[in-house]
SENU-722488 format. One record per residue (C-alpha): x, y, z; residue number from 1. Coordinates in pm, whole numbers, always signed. Example, Ala and Ser with C-alpha at 12.3 -4.5 7.8 and 13.67 -1.06 7.14 Angstrom:
<atoms>
+1230;-450;+780;1 $
+1367;-106;+714;2 $
</atoms>
This chain:
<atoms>
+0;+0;+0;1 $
+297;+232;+70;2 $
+470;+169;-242;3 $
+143;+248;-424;4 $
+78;+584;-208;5 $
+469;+671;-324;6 $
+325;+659;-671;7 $
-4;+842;-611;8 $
+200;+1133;-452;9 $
+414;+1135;-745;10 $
+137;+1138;-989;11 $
-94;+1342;-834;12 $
-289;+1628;-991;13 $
-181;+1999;-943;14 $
-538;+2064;-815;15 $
-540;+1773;-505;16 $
-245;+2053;-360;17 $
-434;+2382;-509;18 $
-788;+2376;-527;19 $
-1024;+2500;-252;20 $
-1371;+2489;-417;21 $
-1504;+2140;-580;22 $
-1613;+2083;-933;23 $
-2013;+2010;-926;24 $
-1977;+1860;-1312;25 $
-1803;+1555;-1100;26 $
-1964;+1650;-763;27 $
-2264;+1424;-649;28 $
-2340;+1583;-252;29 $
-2533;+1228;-102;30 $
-2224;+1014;-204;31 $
-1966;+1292;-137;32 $
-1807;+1121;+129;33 $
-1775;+760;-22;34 $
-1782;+835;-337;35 $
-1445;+913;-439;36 $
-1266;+659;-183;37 $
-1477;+391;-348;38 $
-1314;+482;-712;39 $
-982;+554;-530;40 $
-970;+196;-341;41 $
-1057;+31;-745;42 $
-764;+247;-856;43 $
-540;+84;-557;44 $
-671;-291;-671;45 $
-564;-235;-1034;46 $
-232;-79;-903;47 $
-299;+251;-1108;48 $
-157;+588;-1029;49 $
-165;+718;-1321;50 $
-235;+1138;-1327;51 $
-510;+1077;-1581;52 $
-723;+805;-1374;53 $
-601;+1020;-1067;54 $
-761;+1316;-1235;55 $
-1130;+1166;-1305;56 $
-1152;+1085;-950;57 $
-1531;+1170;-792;58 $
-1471;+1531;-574;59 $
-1415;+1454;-293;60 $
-1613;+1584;-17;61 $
-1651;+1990;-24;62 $
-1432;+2247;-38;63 $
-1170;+2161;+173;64 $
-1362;+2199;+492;65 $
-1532;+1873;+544;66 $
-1233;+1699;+312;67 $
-1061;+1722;+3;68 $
-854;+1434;-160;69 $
-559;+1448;+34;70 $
-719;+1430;+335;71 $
-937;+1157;+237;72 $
-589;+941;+111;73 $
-456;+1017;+450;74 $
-732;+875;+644;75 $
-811;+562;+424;76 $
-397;+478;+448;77 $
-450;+507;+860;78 $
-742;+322;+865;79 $
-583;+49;+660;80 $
-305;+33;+877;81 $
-488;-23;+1151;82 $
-755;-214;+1005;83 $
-1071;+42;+1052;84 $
-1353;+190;+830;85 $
-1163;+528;+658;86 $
-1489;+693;+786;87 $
-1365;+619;+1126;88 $
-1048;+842;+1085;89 $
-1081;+1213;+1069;90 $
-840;+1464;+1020;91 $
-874;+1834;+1190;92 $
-655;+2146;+1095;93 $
-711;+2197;+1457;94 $
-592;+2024;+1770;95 $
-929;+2136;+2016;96 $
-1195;+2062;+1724;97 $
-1209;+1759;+1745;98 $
-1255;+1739;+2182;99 $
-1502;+1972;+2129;100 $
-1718;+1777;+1837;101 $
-1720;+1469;+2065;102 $
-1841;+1706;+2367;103 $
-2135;+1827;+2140;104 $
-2215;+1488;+2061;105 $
-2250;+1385;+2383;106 $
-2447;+1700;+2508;107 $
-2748;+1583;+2312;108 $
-2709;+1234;+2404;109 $
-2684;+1388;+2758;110 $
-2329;+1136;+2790;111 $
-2057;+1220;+3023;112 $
-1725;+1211;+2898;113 $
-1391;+1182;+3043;114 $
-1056;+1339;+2867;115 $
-737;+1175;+2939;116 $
-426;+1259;+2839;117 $
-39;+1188;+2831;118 $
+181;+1495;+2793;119 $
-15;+1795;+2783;120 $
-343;+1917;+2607;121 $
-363;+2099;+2347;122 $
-255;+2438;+2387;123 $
-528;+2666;+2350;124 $
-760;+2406;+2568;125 $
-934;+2603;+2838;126 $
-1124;+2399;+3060;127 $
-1349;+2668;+3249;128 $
-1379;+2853;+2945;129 $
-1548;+2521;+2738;130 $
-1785;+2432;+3014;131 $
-1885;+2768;+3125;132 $
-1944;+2916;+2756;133 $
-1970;+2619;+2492;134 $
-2205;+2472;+2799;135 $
-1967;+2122;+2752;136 $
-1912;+1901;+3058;137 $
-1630;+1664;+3122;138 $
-1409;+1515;+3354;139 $
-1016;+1594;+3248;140 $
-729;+1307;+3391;141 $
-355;+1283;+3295;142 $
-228;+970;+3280;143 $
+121;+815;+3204;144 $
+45;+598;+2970;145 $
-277;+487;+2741;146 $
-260;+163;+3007;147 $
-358;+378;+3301;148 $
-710;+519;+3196;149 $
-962;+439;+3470;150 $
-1308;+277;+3356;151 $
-1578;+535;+3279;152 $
-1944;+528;+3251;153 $
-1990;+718;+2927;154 $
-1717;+829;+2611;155 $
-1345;+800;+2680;156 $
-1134;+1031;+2468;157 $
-761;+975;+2471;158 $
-543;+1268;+2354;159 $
-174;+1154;+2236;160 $
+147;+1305;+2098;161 $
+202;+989;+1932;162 $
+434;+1198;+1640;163 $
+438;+828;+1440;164 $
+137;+776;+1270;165 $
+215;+386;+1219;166 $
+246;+313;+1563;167 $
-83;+425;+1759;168 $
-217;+180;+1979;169 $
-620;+185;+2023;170 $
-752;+2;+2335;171 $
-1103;-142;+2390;172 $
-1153;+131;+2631;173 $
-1069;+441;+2429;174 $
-1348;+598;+2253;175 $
-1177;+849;+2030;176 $
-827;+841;+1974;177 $
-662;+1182;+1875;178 $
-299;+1244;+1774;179 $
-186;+1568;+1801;180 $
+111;+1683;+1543;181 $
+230;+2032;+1591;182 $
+164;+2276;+1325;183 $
-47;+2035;+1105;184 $
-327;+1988;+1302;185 $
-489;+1608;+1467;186 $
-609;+1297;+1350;187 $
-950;+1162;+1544;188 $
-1028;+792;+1512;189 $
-1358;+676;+1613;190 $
-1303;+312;+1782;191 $
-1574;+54;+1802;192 $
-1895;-22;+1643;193 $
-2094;+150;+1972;194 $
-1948;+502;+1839;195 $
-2058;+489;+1437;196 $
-2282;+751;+1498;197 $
-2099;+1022;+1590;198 $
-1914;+967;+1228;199 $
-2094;+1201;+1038;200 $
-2215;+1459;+1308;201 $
-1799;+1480;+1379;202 $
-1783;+1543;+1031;203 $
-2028;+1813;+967;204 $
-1872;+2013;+1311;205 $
-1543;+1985;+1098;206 $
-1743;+2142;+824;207 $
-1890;+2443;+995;208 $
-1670;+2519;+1239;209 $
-1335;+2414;+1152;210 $
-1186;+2255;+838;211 $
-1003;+1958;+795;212 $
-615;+1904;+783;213 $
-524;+2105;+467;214 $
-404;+1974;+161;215 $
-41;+2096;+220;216 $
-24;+1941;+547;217 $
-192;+1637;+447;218 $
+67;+1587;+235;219 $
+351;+1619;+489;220 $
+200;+1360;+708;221 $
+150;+1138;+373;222 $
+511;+1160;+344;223 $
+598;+1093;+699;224 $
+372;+750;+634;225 $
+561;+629;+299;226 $
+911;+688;+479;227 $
+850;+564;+806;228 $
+897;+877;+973;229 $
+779;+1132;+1271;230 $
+517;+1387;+1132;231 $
+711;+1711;+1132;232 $
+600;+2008;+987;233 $
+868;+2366;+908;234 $
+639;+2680;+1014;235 $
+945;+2915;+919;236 $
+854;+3263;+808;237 $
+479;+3269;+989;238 $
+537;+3584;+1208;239 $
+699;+3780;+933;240 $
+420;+3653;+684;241 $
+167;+3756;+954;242 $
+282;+4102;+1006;243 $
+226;+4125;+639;244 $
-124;+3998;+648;245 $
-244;+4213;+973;246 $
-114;+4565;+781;247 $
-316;+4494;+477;248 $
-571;+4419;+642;249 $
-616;+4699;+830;250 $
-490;+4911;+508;251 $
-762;+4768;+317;252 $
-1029;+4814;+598;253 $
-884;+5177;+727;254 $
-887;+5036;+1032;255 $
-626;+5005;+1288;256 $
-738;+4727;+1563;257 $
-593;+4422;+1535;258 $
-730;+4188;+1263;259 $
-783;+3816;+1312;260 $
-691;+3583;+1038;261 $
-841;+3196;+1117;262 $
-824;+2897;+891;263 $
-1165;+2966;+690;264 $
-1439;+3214;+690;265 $
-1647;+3010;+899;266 $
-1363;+2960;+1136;267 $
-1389;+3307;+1194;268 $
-1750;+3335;+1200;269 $
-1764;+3051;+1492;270 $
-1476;+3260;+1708;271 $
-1728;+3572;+1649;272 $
-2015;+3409;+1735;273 $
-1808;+3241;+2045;274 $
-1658;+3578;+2211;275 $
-1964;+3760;+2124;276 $
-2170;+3508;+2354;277 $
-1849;+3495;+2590;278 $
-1888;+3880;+2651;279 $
-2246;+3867;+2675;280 $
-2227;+3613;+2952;281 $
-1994;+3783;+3157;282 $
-2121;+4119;+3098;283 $
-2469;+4085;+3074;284 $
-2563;+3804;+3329;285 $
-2875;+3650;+3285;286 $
-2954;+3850;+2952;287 $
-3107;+3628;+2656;288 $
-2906;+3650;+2330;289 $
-3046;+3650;+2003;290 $
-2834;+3578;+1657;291 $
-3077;+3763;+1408;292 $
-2991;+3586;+1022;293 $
-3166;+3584;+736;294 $
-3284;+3232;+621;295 $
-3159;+3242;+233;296 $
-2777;+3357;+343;297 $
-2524;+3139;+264;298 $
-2585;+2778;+356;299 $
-2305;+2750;+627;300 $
-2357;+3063;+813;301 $
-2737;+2984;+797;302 $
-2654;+2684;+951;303 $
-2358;+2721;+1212;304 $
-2555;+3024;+1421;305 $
-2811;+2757;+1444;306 $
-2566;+2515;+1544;307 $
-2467;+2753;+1828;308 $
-2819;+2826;+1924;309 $
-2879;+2439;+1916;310 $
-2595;+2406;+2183;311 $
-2685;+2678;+2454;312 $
-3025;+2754;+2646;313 $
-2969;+3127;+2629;314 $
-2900;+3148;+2271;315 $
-3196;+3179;+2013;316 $
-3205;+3256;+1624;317 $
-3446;+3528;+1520;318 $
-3519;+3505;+1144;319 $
-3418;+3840;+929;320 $
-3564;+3870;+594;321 $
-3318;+4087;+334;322 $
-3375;+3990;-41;323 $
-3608;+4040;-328;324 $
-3957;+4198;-164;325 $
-3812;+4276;+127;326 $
-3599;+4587;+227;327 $
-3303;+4485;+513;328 $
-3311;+4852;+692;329 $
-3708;+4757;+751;330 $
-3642;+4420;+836;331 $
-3368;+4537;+1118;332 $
-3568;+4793;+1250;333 $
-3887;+4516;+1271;334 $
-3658;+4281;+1414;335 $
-3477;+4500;+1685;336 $
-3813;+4687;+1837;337 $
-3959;+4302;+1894;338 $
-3601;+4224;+2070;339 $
-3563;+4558;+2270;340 $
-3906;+4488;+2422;341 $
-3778;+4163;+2524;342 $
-3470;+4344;+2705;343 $
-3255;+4071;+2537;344 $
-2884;+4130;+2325;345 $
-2927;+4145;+1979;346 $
-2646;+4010;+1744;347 $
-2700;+4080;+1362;348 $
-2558;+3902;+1061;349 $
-2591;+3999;+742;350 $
-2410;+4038;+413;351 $
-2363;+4334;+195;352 $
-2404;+4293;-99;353 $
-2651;+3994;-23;354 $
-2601;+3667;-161;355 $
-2675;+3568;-402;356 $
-2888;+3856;-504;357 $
-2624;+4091;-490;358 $
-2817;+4389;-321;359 $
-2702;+4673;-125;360 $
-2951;+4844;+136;361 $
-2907;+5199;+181;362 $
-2610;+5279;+408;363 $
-2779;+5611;+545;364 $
-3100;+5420;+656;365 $
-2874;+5142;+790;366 $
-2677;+5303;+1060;367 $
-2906;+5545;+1144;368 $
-3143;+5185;+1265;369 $
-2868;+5032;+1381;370 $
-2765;+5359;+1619;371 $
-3128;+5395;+1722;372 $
-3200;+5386;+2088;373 $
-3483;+5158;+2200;374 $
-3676;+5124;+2470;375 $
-3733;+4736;+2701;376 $
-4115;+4692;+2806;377 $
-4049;+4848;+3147;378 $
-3922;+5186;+3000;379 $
-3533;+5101;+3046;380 $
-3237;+5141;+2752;381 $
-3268;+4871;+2539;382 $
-2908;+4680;+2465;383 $
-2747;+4815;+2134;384 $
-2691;+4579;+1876;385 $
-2360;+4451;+1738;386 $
-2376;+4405;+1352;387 $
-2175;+4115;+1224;388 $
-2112;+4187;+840;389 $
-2014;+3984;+605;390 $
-1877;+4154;+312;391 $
-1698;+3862;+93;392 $
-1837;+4019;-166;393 $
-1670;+4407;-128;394 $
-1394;+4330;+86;395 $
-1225;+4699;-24;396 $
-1530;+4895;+126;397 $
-1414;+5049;+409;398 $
-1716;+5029;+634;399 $
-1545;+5064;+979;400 $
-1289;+5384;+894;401 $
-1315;+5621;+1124;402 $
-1517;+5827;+853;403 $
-1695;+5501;+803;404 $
-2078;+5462;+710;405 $
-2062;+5207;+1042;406 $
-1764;+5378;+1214;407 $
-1988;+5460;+1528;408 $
-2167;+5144;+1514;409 $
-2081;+4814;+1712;410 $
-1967;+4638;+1380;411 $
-1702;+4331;+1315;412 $
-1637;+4256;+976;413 $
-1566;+3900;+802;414 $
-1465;+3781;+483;415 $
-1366;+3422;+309;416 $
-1008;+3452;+226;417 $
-1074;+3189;-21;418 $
-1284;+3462;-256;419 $
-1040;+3812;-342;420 $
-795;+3807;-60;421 $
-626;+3502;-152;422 $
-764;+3463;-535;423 $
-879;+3081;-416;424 $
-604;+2961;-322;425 $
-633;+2930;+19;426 $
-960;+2945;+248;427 $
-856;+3176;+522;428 $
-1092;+3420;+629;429 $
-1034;+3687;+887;430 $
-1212;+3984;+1054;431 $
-1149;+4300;+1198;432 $
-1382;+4540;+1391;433 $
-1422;+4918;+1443;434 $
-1275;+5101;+1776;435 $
-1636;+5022;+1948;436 $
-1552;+4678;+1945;437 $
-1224;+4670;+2094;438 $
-1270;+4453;+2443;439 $
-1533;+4224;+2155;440 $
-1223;+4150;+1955;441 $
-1018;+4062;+2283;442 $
-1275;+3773;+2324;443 $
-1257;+3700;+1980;444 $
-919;+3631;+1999;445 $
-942;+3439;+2290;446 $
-1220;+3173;+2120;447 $
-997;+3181;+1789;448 $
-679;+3071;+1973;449 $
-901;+2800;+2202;450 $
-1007;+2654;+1883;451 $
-692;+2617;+1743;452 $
-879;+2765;+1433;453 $
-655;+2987;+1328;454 $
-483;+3048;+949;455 $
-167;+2797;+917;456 $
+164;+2940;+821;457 $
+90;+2846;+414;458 $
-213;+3025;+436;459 $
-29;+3327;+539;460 $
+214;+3286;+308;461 $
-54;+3274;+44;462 $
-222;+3586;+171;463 $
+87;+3786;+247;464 $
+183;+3773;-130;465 $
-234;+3784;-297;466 $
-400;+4033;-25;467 $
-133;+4356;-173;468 $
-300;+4349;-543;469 $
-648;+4292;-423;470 $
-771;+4593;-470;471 $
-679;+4610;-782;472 $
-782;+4285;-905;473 $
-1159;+4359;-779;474 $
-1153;+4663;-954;475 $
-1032;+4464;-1285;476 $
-1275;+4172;-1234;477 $
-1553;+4462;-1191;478 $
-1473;+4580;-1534;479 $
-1522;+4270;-1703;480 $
-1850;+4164;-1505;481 $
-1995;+4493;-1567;482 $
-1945;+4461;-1927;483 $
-2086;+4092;-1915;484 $
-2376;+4220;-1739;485 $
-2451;+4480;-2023;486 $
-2369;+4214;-2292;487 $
-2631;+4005;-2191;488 $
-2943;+4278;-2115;489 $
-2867;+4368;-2487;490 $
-2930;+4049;-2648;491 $
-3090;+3852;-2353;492 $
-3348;+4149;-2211;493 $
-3625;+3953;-2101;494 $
-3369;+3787;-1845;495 $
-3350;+3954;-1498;496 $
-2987;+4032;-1326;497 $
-2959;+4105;-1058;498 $
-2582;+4335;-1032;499 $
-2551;+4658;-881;500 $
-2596;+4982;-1001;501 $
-2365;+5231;-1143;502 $
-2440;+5436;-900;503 $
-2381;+5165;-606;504 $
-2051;+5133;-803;505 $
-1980;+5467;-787;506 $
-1970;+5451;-374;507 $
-1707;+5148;-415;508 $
-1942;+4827;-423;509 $
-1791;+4679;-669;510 $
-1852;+4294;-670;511 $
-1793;+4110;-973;512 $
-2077;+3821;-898;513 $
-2402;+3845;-1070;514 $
-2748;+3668;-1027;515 $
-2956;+3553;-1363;516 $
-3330;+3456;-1344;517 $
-3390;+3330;-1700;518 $
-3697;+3385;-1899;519 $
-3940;+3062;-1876;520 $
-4186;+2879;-2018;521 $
-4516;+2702;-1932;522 $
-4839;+2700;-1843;523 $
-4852;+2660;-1428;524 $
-4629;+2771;-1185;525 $
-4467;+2410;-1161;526 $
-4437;+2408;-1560;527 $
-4232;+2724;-1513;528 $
-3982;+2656;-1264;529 $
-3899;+2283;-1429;530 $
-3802;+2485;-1752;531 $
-3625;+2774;-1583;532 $
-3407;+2474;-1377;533 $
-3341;+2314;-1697;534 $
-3210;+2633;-1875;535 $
-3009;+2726;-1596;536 $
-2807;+2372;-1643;537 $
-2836;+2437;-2022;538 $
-2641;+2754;-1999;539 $
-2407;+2634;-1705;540 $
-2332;+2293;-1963;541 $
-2232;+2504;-2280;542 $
-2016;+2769;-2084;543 $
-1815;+2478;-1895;544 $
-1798;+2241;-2220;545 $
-1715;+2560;-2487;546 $
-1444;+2701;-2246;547 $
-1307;+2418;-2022;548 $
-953;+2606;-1965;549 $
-1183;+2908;-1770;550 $
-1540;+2851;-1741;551 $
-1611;+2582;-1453;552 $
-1890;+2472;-1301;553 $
-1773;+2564;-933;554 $
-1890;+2772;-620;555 $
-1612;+3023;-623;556 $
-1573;+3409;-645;557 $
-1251;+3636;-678;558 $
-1059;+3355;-854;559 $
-725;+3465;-1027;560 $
-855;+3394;-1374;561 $
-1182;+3243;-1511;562 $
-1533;+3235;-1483;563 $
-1711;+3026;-1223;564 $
-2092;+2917;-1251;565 $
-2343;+2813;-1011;566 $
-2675;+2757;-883;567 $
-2713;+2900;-536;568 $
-2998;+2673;-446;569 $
-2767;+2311;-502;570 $
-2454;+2460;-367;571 $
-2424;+2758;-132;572 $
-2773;+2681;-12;573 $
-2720;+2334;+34;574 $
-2848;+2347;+434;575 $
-3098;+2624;+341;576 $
-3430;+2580;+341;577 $
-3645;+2456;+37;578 $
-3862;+2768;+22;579 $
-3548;+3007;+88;580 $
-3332;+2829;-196;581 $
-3237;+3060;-519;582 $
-3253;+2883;-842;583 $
-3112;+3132;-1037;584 $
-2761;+3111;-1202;585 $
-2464;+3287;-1041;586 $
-2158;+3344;-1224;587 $
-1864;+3540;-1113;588 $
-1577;+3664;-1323;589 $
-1208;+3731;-1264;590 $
-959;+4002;-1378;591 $
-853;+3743;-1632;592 $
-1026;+3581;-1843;593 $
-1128;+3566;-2265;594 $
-1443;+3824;-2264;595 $
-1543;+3826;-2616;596 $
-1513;+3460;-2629;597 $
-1783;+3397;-2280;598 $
-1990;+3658;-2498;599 $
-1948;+3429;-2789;600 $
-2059;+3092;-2690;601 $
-2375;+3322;-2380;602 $
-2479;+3458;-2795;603 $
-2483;+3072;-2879;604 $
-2700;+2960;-2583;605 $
-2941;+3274;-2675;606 $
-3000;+3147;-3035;607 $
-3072;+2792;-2891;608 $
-3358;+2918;-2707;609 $
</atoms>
């Protein structure tokens, strides 16, 4: 099996070392996770590593959050070493993840847990700070040696230092098994057939709040594996690379608290979320909190501030309506008199420009309901709000300057470093907030580091040499979408876009992602929408086949060069709701890519109709 891996590594494709999004033309979501280990274990029988078979693989997984192909090699290689399911083994970018997915496990399944440990834990780990705030319980022991772990009534996790992944020694009375390796990240096996069903709910907490072991770093623990050696990974250059990252940041923003950079966008989001409730609990004792979120945002913020809610008593999730009929400033304002009244805190997430509808709501009205005092039901000052804004899609708007539209208002910004900051080539996200927010982004920090979550030294790298020309690259990839955009209301008018304005682009939002309802056919409603989801595939199936070298059919946006296409509604929206999906096609363009040709083979699809 070694000898074959040597070959695989060898042979395999730029894009199992490169790629952060997933190609849906080879992507089927219900067999995501066997899928391409199934084709993968056939290649192993035949004793092909050949780059082409390598390269027709099944996607594996998504993104590289829940897994990618490296990670899912590394795991199936364990778990044939040591004879186990390669569902069983999971790899985490972080070392605390994984403790903490088995703790929310066994929250729901109301399951006490015990933590041993030889050595030390891992370094962020704050007991008090897990129980008191994630709401976790557990009972922590050191022990010498894996030999020495008392019997428990519930879920034994062992944590190891084991650096040699060969060698790890699972016991009938360890539940989870995780290896720590310094700088890389942790490998979680789930042992015995009592635990199979925390499999895929480990899994999906690697998904939203975490990601797995990156590609990079799966690949330095492959190695270790083929040459019988210690996992050990170089992190030269991180602080210097950091420094980098943290001044454009802040450059970018006009902004000058310190900027957190974490190993996706919903890595950040979950250390927001965290420190937010953190504050709120020992600042506002006793207060209810509500995360206020519209239903139709993107699928895994949608669904990890319900995660969090799910988790804590005190925590709720107030729906906040944004898109199409309904305007976001009325929505707030709705949304936060109902709350006040309740005397509770009032967190707000939202994205501007929305997704996928790309809309903007006016930035007067916005902070002027956002500033606006409120009174409880008996007569006292209700809590301000803090608004959490997403703005992946602008990241070179300076909301939070100090002559900011939101300057004065409590606001963090986030963004997916895997859009413009890094051109995809990483999925680091970070945030920064305004000098309101100043003891929020203490706590911030404090939930990113106890995670573990935050950006490796690669992704740094990456962003310390992409984030300088960003600016300029949104700028150039605005020029060509706004050009597309006009292209197709000429010869396609009957369709509806949804872009912004010139004048929106004229105060900076300059996104270069676009929404297209196309026209339909039919006789009832049902008629309608069948044709419409038909076209959209139609048009997505002639860009990718016409142009394979730069259209894809792929959830991406700010890509170096290209043109990515989409359907919000099977992809960004996955864990959306039915009625709040968009079945629309999205496509967003780069600074690079052959215009006149996408206008070409878009006239081509037109004549078809």
């Amino acid at each position: 099996m070694l000898e074959y891996l040597k070959k695989v590594i060898h042979n395999m494709p730029t894009d199992w070392l490169r790629l952060t999004t997933h190609r849906l033309d080879i992507y089927n979501e219900s067999l995501a996770k066997t899928q391409f280990l199934d084709a993968f274990e056939t290649l192993y029988q035949q004793n092909n590593a050949d780059t082409a078979a390598l390269e027709t693989l099944p996607t594996a997984y998504d993104y590289i959050r829940l897994g990618h192909p490296l990670s899912s090699v590394l795991e199936w290689t364990i778990a044939n070493l040591h004879q186990l399911k390669s569902s069983h083994v999971i790899s985490f970018s972080s070392q605390t993840i994984p403790v903490l997915a088995v703790l929310r496990k066994n929250l729901f399944e109301n399951k006490n847990t015990q933590i041993a440990y030889t050595g030390h834990l891992p370094q962020g780990f704050d007991a008090e700070i897990i129980k008191n705030i994630y709401g976790y319980s557990f009972e922590l022991i050191k022990v010498e040696h894996i030999d020495n772990i008392p019997a428990f009534q519930g879920s034994t996790i062992y944590i190891s230092q084991e650096a040699n992944l060969e060698t790890m020694e699972l016991f009938e009375n360890i539940d989870f098994y995780i290896s720590l390796h310094k700088n890389l990240g942790s490998i979680l096996i789930v042992n015995g057939k009592q635990n199979e069903n925390y499999v895929s709910e480990i899994q999906h907490v690697r998904r939203r709040e975490t990601i797995a072991m990156t590609p990079a770093d799966c690949l330095v623990a492959l190695k270790a594996l083929i040459h019988h050696k210690p996992v050990e990974s170089d992190n030269k250059l991180v602080e210097a690379n950091k420094t980098s990252v943290l001044n454009s940041i802040n450059k970018i923003t006009e902004t000058t608290t310190k900027a957190l950079v974490a190993s996706s966008g919903l890595s950040i989001q979950y250390a927001i979320l965290m420190g937010l409730i953190h504050d709120a609990i020992e600042n506002h004792q006793g207060k209810a909190i509500k995360i206020i979120v519209p239903p139709n945002c993107y699928g895994g913020t949608n669904d990890q501030a319900r995660r969090v809610a799910a988790c804590l008593d005190n925590v709720d999730i107030v729906d906040l309506l944004v898109d199409g009929d309904n305007n976001m400033v009325e929505s707030i304002d709705t949304v936060l008199a109902s709350i006040a009244k309740e005397d509770t805190i009032p967190y707000i997430i939202a994205e501007i420009p929305t997704n996928p509808r790309v809309e903007v709501p006016d930035l007067n009205k916005l902070r002027d309901v956002l500033s606006k005092e409120r009174q409880t039901a008996r007569g006292t000052t209700a809590m301000a709000p803090v608004f959490i804004l997403d703005q992946t899609f602008c990241p070179n708007v300076p909301f939070l300057a100090e002559d900011g539209m939101l300057s004065q208002v409590k606001t963090i910004s986030f963004a997916s470093g895997s859009k413009f900051p890094s051109g995809g080539l990483c999925t680091a996200g970070y945030c920064v907030g305004n000098k309101p927010t100043k003891r929020l982004m203490d706590k911030i920090e404090t939930h990113l580091l106890l995670c573990d979550n935050e950006a490796t030294a690669l992704q740094y790298q990456i962003l310390a040499k992409q984030l300088p020309t960003m600016t300029q690259r949104i700028a150039d990839a605005y020029t060509n979408t706004r050009e597309f955009v006009n292209f197709i209301q000429e010869v396609l008018p009957e369709a509806k876009i949804n872009f912004v304005s010139e004048a929106l682009a004229e105060q900076g939002f300059t996104p270069s992602v676009f929404s297209l309802d196309l026209p339909t056919k039919g006789e009832t409603a049902e008629e309608k929408e069948a044709y419409k989801r038909d076209l959209n595939l139609k048009l997505i199936n002639l860009m990718i086949t016409k142009i394979p070298d730069e259209s894809k059919f792929c959830v991406s946006y700010g890509q170096l060069k290209g043109c990515y296409w989409t359907i919000p509604a099977t992809s960004t929206q996955g864990t959306t709701k039915e009625g709040d999906k968009d079945y629309i096609v999205r496509a967003s363009l780069s600074p690079n890519l052959d215009l006149e040709l996408h206008k070409k083979v878009f006239m081509e699809f037109v004549e078809s109709m």
